[in-house]
N, C-alpha and C positions, 0 to 999 in steps of 0.2 A: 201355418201357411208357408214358412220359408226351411220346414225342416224336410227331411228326405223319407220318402212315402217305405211302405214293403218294398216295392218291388225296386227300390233304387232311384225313384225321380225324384229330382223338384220339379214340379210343373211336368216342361214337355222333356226335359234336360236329365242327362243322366245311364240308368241302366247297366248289364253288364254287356256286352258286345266283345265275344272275346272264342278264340274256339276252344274246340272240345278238349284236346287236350287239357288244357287250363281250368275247364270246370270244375271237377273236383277242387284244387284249391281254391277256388274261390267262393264253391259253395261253402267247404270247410270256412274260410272266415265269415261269410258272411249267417251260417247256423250258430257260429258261436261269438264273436267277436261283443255282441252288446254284455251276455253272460259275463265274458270274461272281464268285460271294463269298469263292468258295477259291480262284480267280487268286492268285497269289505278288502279283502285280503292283496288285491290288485292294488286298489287304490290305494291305501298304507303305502304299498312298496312303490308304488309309482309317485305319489307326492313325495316320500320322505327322499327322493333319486333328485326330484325335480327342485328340492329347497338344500338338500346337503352337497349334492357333485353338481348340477344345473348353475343354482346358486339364486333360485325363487325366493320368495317376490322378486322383481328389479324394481330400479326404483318410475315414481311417476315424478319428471323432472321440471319444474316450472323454467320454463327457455323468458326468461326476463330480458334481454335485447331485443330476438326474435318479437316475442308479444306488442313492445313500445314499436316497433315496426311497422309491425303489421296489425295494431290496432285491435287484438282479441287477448284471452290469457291462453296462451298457448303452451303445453304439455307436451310432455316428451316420455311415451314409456321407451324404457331403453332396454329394451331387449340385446342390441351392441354389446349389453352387461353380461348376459347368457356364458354361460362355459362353451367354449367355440365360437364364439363373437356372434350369432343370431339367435332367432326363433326357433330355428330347426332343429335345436334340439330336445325342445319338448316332446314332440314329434317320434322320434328316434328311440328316445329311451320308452315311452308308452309302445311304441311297435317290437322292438325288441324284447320285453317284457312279455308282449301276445303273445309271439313268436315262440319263445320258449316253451309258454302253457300249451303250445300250441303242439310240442314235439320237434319241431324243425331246428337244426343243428350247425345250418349255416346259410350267406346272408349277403343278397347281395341288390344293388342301388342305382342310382341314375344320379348324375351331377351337370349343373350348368355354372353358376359362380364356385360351386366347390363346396359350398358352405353345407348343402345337407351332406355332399359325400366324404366331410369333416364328420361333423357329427355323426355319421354313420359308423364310419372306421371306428371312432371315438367310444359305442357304444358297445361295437364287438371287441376291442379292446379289453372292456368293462367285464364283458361276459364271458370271454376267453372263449369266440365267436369268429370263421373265418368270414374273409369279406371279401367282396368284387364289386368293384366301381367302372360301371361305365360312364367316362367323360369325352363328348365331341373336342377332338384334334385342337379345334380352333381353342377351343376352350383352353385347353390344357395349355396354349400357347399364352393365353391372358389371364390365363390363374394362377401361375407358378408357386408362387405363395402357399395354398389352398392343397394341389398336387404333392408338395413336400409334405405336407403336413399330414396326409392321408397315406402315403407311404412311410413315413416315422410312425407313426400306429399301426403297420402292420397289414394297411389295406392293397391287394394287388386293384390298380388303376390300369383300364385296359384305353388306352384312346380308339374313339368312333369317328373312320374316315371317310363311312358315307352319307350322302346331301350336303349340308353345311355346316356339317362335323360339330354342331354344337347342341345343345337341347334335347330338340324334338328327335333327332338320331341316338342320342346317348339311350332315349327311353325306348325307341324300338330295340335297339339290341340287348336292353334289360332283360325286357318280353321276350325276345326270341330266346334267354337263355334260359328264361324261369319256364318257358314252355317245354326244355328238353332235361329240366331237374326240378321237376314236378313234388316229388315226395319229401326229400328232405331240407330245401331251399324255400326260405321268406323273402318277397321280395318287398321291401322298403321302399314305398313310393314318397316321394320327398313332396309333397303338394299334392293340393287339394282334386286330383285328375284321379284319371286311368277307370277301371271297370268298380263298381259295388262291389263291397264296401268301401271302397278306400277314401272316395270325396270324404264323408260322412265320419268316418275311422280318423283321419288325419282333422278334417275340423273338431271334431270334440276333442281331441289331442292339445290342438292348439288355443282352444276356449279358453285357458287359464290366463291367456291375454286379457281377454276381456273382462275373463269375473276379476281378476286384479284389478282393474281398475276401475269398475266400479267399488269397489272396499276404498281404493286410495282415495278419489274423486270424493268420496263423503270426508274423507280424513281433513282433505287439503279443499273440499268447496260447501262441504254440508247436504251434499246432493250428488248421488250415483250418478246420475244421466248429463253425461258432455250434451254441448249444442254440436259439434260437429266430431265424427273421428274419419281421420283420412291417415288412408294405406297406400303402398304400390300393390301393384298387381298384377303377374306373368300369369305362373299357372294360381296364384289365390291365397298358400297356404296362412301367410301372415294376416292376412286382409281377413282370410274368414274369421282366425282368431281373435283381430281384433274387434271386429263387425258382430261377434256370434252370440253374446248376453244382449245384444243390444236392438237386433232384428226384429223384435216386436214392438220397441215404443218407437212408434211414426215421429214422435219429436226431437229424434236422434237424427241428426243429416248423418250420412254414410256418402266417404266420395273416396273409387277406388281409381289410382291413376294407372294407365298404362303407357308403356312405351311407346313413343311414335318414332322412335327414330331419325331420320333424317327428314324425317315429314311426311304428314299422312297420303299426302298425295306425290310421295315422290320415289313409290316402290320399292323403299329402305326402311318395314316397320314390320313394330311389334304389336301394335293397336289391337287386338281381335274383335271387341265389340262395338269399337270406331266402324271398323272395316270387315268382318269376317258375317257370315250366313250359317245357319246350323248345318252342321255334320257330325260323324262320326271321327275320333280321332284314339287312339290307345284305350279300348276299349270301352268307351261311351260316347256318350251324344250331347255336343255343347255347340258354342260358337264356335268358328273355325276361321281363320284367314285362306279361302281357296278359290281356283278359280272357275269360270264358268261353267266346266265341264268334272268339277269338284276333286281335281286336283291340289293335295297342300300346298299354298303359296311358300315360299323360303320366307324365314320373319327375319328380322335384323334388329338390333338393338348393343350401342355401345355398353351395356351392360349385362352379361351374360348370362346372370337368374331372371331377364326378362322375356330374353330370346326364344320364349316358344309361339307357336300359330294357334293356339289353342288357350283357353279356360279354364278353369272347372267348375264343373255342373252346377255348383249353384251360385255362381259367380252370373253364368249365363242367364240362371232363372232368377237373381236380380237385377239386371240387365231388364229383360224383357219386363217384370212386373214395374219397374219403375223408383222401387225399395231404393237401389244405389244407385247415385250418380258416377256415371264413369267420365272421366278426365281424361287427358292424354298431353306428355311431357317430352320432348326430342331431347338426343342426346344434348342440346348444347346449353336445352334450358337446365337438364336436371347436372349436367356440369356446376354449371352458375350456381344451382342451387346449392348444391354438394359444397362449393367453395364456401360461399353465404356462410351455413350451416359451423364450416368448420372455424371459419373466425370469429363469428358472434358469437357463439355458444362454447370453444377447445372440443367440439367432437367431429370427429371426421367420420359422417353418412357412408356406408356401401352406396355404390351407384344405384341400385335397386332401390335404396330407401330413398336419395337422394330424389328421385321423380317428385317422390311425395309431396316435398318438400315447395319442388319446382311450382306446384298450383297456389300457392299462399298469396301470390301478387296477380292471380286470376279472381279472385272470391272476395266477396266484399261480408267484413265482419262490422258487427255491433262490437264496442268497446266491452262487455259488460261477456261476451260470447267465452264457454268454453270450449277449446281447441285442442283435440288430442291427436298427434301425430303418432304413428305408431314404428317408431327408429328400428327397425326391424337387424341390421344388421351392421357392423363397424365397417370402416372404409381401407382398414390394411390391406385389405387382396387387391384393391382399387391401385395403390398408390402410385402406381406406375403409369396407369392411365390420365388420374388426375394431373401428376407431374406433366407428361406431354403436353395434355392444353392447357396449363399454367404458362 
């Protein structure tokens, strides 16, 4: 019911939309990409990448202040733990891996916190793989962090200085490059968006969130199945991970938060299925932030892997079915949160993950509830941010 059909949907959400130039590689991933992931011999090399250089399992952390809190036992997978400080690098090394099966020789990304075009650089490194990062201006201005660290591995970082220089621009001028280096060039879509295969490509990537924890969950509760797991949610990628063994048993709550911004009603957010109507966006069909003449609205969001107008596809078709509850966190709550987080517990949240966090004093738990927060990424690219409104 919540998986993605042949031809690329969940539900109404999805598809490839994308022109002709482009077809060819896309059909190429999408005639072979399932072949290539269920290879014996893939997978070998893709687990033993993901537990030896990754640094898989991470751990599932019982947040004991947080819980006496907030009144549930609340869990911490800590992805923050990941080699590159997040998720995205699951992600990264299973595409690069395609990539190469694939024939393609080099390799290039879209960034908004920096963190997939870390892990990106990080991979081509690996593979002795060139790389180009497109990151919106603005971005590049609130990642500096994230920027260095993608140019010390060797990646050229291009900044994008049209629209609002951050996100949604970064991933169109991907596109426009992968459209004019068609034959030899992979392009690494960092979340769960863009044309088929990728939604679908990138959440089984990132599944090994979830199946971890159900294994831990038996270890530490006797019992796979949490009572709640809450994600943030820009474009998906961590959220579908963590959400993706679990999307079948209805007595799993799923709650993915997204950014509001300065307020859902105050023309400074990142909300999409707060506020957004389907559309088309980088080649498929989801919710969209735009206006009535279905123009992309500009999204805003103090934290930069939030910042896009857009979903993915099956973000949107849980959305719609009713499967997940969507939330929504402003910058000042998932602030608050981010700080909370870092004194109760010695970890300092990325802003992104922070949102997640921001919903725990909206939700009313049974004592007896398990709660798995899904710590998607660490807080050092933040720190300058956080600093300011301290």
């Amino acid at each position: 019911m919540y998986q993605v059909n042949e031809q690329g949907f969940y539900g109404e959400f999805g598809g490839a939309y994308i022109p002709e130039m482009l077809h060819p590689n896309i059909e190429e991933l999408r005639t072979h990409y399932l072949d290539i992931m269920n290879d014996a011999s893939f997978q070998n090399e893709f687990r033993k990448l993901l537990a030896d250089f990754a640094g898989r399992p991470t751990p599932l952390y019982y947040a004991a202040r947080l819980s006496e809190k907030y009144g549930a036992r609340i869990y911490l997978k800590r992805e923050d733990l990941c080699h590159t400080g997040a998720h995205k690098i699951n992600n990264t090394i299973g595409q690069i891996l395609l990539a190469r099966r694939l024939g393609k020789t080099r390799i290039i990304a879209e960034t908004g916190a920096g963190q997939h075009g870390v892990a990106t650089a990080t991979v081509c490194a690996l593979m002795g793989m060139p790389c180009i990062v497109y990151m919106g201006k603005t971005d590049v201005e609130r990642q500096k962090p994230n920027v260095a660290r993608m140019r010390l591995l060797g990646a050229e970082v291009i900044p994008v200085t049209s629209g609002n220089a951050t996100l949604k621009d970064a991933t169109n001028e991907a596109m426009r490059h992968w459209i004019t280096h068609p034959d030899d060039t992979h392009y690494i879509i960092g979340s769960v968006v863009g044309p088929h295969p990728f939604p679908d490509m990138v959440a089984r990537f990132q599944s090994v969130i979830s199946e971890e924890i159900r294994e831990q969950l038996v270890r530490k509760e006797g019992n796979p199945y949490p009572d709640y797991v809450i994600a943030c949610v820009g474009g998906g990628s961590n959220a579908a991970g963590a959400f993706y063994h679990f999307l079948e048993d209805e007595h799993v709550q799923l709650i993915g938060v997204e950014a509001a911004g300065k307020g859902l009603d105050s023309g400074h957010s990142a909300a999409t299925l707060a506020l957004g109507k389907p559309g088309i966006l980088h080649g498929c069909k989801t919710m969209l932030m735009q206006t009535d003449d279905g123009q992309v609205t500009e999204p805003y969001s103090v934290s930069a892997g939030l910042d896009y107008p857009g979903v993915g596809p099956l973000h949107a078709h849980l959305f719609k079915t009713g499967r997940v509850t969507f939330m929504s966190a402003t910058d000042e709550e998932a602030l608050r949160a981010g700080l909370e987080v870092s004194r109760m517990e010695g970890i300092i949240p990325a802003l992104e993950t922070a949102h997640a966090f921001a919903v725990l004093n909206k939700l009313e738990f049974e004592k007896d509830d398990v709660v798995v927060m899904n710590l998607s990424g660490r807080g050092d690219k933040d720190l300058e941010t956080y600093s300011k409104w301290i």
